[in-house]
BADO-253787 format. One line per 8 residues: number of its first residue (from 1); for each residue x, y, z of N, C-alpha, C. Coordinates in nm, 2 decimals. Each point is the difference from the previous one (the first is absolute). Last residue first. Layout:
<rs>
NUM) X/Y/Z/X/Y/Z/X/Y/Z ~ ...
</rs>
This chain:
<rs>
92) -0.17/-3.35/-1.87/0.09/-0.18/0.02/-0.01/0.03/0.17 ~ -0.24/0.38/-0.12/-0.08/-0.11/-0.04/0.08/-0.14/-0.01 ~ 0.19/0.43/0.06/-0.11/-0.05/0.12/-0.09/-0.13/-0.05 ~ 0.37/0.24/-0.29/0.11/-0.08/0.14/-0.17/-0.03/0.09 ~ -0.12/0.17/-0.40/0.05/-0.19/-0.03/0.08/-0.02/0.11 ~ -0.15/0.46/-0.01/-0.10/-0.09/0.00/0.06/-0.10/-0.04 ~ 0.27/0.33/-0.01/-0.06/-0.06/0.15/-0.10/-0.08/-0.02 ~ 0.20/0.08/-0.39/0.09/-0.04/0.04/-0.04/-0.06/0.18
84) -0.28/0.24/-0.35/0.01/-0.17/-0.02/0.08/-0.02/0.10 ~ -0.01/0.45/-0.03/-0.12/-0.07/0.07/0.02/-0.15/-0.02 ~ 0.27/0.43/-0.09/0.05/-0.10/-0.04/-0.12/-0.10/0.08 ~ 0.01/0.47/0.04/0.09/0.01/-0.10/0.05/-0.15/-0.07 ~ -0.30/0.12/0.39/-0.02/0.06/-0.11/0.04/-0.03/-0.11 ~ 0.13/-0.15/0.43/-0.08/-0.10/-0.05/-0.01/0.12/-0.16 ~ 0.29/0.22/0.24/0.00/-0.11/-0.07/-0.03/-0.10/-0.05 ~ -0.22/0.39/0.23/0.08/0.01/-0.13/0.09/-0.10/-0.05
76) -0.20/-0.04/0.43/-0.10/0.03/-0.10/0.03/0.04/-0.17 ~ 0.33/-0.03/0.41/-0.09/-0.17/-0.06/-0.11/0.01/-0.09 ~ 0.24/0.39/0.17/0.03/-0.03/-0.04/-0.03/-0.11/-0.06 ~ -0.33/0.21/0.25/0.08/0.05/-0.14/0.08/-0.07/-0.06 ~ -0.20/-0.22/0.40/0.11/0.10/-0.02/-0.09/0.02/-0.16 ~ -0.16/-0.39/0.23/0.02/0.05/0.12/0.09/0.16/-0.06 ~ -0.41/-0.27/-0.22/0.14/0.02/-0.02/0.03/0.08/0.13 ~ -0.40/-0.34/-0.27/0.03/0.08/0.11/0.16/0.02/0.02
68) -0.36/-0.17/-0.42/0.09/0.00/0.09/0.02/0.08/0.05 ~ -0.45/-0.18/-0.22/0.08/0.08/0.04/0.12/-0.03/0.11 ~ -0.31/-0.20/-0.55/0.10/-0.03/0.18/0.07/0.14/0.06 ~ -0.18/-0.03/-0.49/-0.11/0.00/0.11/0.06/-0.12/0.11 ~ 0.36/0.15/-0.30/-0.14/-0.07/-0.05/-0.11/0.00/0.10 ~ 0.29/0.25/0.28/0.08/-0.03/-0.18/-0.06/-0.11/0.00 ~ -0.03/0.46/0.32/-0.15/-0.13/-0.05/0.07/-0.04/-0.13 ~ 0.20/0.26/0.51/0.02/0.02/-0.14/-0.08/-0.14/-0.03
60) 0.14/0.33/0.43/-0.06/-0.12/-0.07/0.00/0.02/-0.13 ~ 0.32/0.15/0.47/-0.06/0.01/-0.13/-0.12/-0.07/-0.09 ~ 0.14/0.13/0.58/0.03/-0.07/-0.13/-0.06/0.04/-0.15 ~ -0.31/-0.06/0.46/0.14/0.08/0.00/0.10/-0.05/-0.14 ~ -0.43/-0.24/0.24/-0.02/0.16/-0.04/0.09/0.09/0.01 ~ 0.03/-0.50/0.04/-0.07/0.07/-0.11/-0.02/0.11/0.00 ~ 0.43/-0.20/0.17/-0.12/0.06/0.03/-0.10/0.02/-0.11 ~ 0.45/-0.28/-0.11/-0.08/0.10/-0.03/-0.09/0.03/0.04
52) 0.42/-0.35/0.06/-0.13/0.00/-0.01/0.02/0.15/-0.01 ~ 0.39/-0.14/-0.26/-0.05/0.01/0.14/-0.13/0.02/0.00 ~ 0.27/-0.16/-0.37/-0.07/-0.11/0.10/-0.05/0.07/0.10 ~ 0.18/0.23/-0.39/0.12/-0.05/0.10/-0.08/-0.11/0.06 ~ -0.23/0.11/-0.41/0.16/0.04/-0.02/0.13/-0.05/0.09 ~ -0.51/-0.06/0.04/0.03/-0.08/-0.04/0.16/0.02/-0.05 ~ -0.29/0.14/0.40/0.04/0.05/-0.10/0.05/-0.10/-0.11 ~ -0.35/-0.09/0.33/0.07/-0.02/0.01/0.08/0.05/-0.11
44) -0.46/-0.12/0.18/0.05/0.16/-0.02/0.17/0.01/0.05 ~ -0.47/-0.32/-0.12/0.13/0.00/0.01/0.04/0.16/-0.03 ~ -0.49/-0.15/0.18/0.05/0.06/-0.10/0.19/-0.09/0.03 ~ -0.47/-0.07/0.29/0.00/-0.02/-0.12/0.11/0.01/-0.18 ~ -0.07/0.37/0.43/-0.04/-0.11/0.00/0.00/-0.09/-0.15 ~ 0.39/0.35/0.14/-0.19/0.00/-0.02/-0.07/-0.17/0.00 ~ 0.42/0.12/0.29/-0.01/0.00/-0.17/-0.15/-0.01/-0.03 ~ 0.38/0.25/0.42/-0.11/-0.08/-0.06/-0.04/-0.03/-0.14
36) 0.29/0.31/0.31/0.08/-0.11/-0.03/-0.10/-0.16/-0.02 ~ 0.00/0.51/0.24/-0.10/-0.05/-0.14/0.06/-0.15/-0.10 ~ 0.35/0.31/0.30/-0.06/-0.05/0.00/-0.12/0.01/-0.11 ~ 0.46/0.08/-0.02/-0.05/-0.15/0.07/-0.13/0.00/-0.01 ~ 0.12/0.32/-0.32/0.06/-0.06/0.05/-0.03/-0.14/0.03 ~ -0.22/0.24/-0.32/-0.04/0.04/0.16/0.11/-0.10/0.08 ~ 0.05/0.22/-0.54/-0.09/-0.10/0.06/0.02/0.01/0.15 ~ 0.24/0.25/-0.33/-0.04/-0.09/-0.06/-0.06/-0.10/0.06
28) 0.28/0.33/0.15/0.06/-0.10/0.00/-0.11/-0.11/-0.09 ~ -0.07/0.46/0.06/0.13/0.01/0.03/0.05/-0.15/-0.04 ~ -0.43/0.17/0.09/0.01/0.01/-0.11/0.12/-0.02/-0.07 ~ -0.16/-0.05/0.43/-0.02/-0.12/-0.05/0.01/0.00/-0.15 ~ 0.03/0.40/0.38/0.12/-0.10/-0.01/-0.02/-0.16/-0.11 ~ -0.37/0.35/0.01/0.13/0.06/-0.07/0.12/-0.14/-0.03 ~ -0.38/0.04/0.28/-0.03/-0.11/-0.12/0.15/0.07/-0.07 ~ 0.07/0.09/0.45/-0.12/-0.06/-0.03/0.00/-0.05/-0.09
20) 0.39/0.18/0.22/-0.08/-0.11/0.07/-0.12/-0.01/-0.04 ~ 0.27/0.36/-0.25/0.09/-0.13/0.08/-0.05/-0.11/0.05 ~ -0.27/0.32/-0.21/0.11/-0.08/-0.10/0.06/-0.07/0.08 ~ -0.30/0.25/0.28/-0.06/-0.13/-0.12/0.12/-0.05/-0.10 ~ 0.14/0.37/0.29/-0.01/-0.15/0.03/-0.08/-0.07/-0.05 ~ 0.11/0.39/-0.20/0.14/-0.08/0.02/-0.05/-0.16/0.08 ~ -0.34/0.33/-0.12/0.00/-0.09/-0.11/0.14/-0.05/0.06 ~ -0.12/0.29/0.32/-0.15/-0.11/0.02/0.08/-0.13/-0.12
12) 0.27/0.43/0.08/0.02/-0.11/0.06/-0.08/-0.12/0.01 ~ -0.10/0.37/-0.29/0.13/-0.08/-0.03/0.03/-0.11/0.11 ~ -0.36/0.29/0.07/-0.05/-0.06/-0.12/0.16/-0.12/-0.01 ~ 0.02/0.36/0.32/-0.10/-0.11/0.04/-0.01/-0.14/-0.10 ~ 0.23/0.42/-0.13/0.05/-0.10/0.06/-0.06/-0.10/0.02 ~ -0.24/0.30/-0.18/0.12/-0.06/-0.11/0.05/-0.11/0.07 ~ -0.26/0.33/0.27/-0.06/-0.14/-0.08/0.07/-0.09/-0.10 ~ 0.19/0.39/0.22/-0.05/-0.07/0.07/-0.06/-0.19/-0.04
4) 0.13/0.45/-0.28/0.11/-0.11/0.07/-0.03/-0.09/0.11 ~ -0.37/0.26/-0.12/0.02/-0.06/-0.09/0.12/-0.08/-0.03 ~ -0.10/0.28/0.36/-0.09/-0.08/0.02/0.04/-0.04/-0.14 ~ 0.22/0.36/0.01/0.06/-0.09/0.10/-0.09/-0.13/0.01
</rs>
């Protein structure tokens, strides 16, 4: 019985870290609203959709020694698949 005990314990502790801790941030790919800051110094602007990118949330990725910042998976895989294309819409 003390060992159904702790199971549970255990399951409801990891339900709310997924739901309201780091869990929930794994869900959407970055920290919602808030943290809605850019590192110093840096552009952290996805270059796929435009939307800013918390530095410490999102994807990163290093094409020719430049790092871009990606708010999704999904934007991360398209720059992938076709890089000239976002890189000449940031630069005109």
């Amino acid at each position: 019985m003390e060992g159904l005990f702790s199971l549970l314990l255990f399951a409801v502790f990891f339900y709310v870290m997924m739901r309201f801790g780091c869990g929930a941030h794994m869900i959407h790919g970055g920290h919602g609203g808030h943290g809605q800051h850019t590192a110093a110094g840096g552009d952290n602007t996805d270059p796929v959709c435009g939307m800013p990118v918390p530095a410490d949330s999102g994807y990163t990725k290093v094409h020719q020694g430049t790092q871009y910042r990606f708010c999704s998976r999904n934007c991360l895989d398209k720059f992938d698949t076709n890089p000239q294309r976002y890189l000449g819409k940031e630069q005109s």
